[in-house]
C-alpha positions in Angstrom: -31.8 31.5 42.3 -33.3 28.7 43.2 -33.2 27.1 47.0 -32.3 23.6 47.5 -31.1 21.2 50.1 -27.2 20.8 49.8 -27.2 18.2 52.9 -30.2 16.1 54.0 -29.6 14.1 57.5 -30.9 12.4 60.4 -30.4 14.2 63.3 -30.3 11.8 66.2 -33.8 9.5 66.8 -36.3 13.1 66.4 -35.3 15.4 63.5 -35.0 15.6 60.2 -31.6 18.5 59.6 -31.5 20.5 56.0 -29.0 22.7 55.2 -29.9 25.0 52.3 -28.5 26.6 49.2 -29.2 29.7 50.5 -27.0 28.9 53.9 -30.2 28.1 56.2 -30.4 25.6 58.6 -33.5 24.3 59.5 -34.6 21.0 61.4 -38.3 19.2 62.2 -39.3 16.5 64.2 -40.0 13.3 62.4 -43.8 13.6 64.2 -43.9 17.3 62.7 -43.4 15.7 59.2 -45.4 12.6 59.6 -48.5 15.1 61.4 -48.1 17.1 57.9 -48.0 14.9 55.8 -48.9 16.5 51.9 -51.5 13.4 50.5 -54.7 13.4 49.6 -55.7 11.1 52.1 -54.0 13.0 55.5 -55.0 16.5 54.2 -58.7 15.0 53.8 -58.4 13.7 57.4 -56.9 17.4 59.0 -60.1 18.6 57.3 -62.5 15.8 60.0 -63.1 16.9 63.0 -61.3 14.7 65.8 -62.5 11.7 66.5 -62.2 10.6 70.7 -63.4 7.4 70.2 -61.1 6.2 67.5 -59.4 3.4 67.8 -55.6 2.4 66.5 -55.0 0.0 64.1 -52.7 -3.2 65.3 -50.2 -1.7 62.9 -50.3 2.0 64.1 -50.0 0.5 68.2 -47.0 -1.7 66.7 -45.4 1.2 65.1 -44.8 3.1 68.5 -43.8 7.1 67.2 -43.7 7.9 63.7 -39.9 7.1 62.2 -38.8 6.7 58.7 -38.0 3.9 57.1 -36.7 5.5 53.6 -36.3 9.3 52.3 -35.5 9.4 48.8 -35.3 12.0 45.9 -38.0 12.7 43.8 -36.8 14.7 40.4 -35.1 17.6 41.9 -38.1 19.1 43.2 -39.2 17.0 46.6 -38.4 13.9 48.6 -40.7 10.5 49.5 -41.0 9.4 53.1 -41.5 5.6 53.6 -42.8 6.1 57.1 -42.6 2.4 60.0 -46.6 3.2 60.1 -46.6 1.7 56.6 -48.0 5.0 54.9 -46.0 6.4 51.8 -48.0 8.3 49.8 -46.7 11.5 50.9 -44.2 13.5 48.1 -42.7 16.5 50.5 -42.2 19.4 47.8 -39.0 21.4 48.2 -41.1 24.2 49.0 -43.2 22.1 51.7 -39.9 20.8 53.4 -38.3 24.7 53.0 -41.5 25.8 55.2 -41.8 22.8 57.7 -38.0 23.4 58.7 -38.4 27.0 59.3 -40.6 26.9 61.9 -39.6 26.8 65.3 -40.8 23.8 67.4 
């Protein structure tokens, strides 16, 4: 059997709630997701090492903490994440999401 979300929501201003085929709750931050996000371009930047001296962008000081602005379906096998940073090159598998909401933060 395969797992899927039966309910996706908000819940309140922080977390993302699924509640799973396989009766499992889980829940992340929004700053969890956006941190983790699956493209080529953010796994390529986990890989640098951190930079101190790097400065924000206009955009990323006007976006304030990472929110989304749309979470839709992709096929039946992961969601996209329009993010208020601009970024939405990010496709969250099913699989990806099942693991991000089952750990405890």
């Amino acid at each position: 059997m395969e797992i899927r979300p039966v309910r996706v929501r908000r819940e309140g201003d922080e977390r993302l709630q699924i509640d799973w085929s396989d009766g499992v709750s889980g829940s992340v931050t929004w700053a969890s997701l956006r941190t983790n996000c699956p493209c080529a371009n953010c796994r390529e930047e986990r890989q640098k090492p951190a930079d101190p001296f790097r400065i924000l962008s206009e955009r990323e000081l006007q976006a304030g903490p990472p929110r989304p602005v749309s979470m839709s379906p992709v096929g039946y096998y992961a969601y996209k994440i329009v993010w208020n940073d601009g970024h939405d090159a990010g496709i969250y598998t099913i699989e990806n999401l099942r693991e991000l909401t089952s750990r405890t933060e």
